[in-house]
N, C-alpha and C positions, 0 to 999 in steps of 0.2 A: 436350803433344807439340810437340815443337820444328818450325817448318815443314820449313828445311832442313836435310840430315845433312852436313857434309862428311867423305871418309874420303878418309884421306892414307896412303899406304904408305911405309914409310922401313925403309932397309935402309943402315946406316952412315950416317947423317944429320947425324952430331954438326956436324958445317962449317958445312951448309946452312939448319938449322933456328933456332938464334939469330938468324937474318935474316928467315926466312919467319913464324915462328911470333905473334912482334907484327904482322904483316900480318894474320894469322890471328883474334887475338885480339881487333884492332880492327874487323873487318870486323863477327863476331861482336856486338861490343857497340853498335855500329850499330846491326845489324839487329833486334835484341834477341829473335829468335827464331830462333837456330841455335845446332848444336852440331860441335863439330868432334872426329873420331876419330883418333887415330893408332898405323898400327897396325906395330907394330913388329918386322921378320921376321927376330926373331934377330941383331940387330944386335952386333955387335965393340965396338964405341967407346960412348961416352956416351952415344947417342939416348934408351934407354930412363930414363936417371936426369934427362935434361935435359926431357921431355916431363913426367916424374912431378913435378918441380918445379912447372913451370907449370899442371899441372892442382892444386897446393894451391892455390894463387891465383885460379884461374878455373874454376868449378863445370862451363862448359857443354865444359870440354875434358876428353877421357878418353885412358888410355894404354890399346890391348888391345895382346895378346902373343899372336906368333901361338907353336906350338908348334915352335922351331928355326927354319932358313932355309928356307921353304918357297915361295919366288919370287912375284914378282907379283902373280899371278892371283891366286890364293891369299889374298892380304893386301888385295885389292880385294875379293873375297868374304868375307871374318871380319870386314872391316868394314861391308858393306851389312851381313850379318846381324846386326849387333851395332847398326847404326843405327835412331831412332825416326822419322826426321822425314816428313816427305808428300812431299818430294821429298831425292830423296839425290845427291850429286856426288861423283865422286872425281878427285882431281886428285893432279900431282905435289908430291915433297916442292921442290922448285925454285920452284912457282909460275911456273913458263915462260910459264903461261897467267895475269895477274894473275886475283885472286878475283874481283874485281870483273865478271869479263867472263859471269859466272855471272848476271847480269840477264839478258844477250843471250840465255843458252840459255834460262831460263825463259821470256821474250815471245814467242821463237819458239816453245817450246811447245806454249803457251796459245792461238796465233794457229793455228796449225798443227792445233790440237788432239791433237797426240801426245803419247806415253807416255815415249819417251826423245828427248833432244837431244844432237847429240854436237858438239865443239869439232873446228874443222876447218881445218888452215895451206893448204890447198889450194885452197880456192874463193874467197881475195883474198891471192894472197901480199902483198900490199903492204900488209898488214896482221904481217907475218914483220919483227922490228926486227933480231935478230940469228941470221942463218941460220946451221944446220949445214953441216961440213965437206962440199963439192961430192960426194964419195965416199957419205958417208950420205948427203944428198939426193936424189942421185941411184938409191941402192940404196931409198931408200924408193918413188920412184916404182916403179921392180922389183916390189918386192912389191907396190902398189896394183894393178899388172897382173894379176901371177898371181893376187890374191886376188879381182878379181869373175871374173878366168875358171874361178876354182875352185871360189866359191861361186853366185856371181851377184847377190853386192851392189851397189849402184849407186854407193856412194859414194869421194868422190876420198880419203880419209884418215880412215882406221877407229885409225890410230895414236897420234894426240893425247891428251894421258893427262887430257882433260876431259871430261866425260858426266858429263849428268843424266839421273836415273831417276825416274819416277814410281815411288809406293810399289808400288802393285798389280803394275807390271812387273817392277822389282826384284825382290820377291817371288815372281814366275814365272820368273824369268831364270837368277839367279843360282844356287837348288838344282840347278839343271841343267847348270849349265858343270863340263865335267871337265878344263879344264886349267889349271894352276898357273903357267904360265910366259909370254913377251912374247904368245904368241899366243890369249890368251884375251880380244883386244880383237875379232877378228873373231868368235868362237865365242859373245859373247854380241850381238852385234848378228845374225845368222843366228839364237839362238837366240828372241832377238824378233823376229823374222820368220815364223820356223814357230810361235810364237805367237799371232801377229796384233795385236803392236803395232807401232804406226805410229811411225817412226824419223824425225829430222828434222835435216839433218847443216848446219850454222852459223859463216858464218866468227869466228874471233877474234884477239886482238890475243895473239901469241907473239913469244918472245924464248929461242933457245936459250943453255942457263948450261952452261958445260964441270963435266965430274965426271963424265959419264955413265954408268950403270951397264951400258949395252947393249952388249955385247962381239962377237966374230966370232962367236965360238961362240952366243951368244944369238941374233944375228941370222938365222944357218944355222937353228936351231930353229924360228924364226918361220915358217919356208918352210915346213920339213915337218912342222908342229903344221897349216895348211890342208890337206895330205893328211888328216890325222886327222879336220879338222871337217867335211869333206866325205866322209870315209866315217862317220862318225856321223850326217851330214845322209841320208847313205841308208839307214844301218841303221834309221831313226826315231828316233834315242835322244834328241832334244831335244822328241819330241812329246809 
């Protein structure tokens, strides 16, 4: 069993993936005990035949398929559950966050003794090399608002698309998220909460890369996806 799992979501990635994927591969062979997933939602362009390449060559990399374009969430979940390792990460297909910063979340961890660590541009932005356009940055503070007054998480950037999971949390976590789309980053840090794993939010070294898949309309969703995880936080449904 691999220690670490990383699962990568790609949705049209053919661009982005020739560049990240040897970051990947040699991180991998470094460490000599991870595997990396990539899980592909349905993609248009090459993604899927350019991943299926590199896994003849490299045993510890796998393609999964999700069934059609089924967003985000969705392909962050088909891959935890498809992952073996004792801790699992999911990052983007960009690598915004390099691999490498995946040390910091485990030490923190381990020192913290918590179950998940989540990547965070908010708590050293001077750690942020190339910031997003002042409209998104600013719209994410937005939501960082509405979202602890709506859940009542503490932390400054639930957004970052780096977290690590302990296996046992993962395992609790994830069968319980019901949503598919950008806002299923807050729904599973809430749904470890009302678990009783201990969450532990860590700055790291980010670099935003243009291509973005987050649209108006995805972003409007992310607002009222926490109406949803706060009336599922009272119906009980993550207990």
């Amino acid at each position: 069993m691999p220690r670490l799992s990383i699962v990568v979501p790609a949705y049209n990635e053919a661009a982005r993936l020739p560049v990240t994927l040897p970051q990947l591969v040699a991180f991998c062979e470094r460490s000599g005990d991870a595997e990396v997933l990539i899980v592909d939602d349905g993609s248009r362009d090459t993604t899927a035949d350019l991943v299926a390449e590199y896994a003849k060559r490299h045993p510890f990399l796998r393609l999964v398929r999700n069934p059609g374009n089924r967003g985000k969430g969705y392909s962050v979940r088909h891959g935890i559950q498809e992952a073996t390792g004792d801790w699992m990460l999911s990052t983007d297909a960009d690598l915004s966050s390099p691999i490498e910063e995946v040390s910091k979340l485990q030490a923190a961890a381990e020192k913290a003794q918590a179950a998940v660590a989540i990547g965070s541009r908010a708590l050293d932005r001077s750690l942020v090399g190339v910031h997003q356009a002042p409209l998104r940055e600013w719209g994410g503070r937005l939501f960082n608002l509405v979202m602890r007054v709506a859940t009542g998480l503490p932390f400054k950037d639930t957004q970052c698309g780096f977290k690590l999971f302990r296996r046992d949390a993962a395992r609790a976590i994830f069968p319980r998220q019901k949503l598919d789309g950008f806002g299923f980053d807050v729904e599973d840090l809430v749904i470890a909460r009302v678990q009783g794993f201990k969450v532990v939010e860590v700055p790291v070294v980010w670099n935003n890369v243009e291509g973005t898949k987050v649209g108006a309309l995805s972003s409007a969703r992310a607002f009222s996806d926490l109406a949803v995880v706060r009336w599922n936080q009272v119906l009980g449904r993550y207990r």
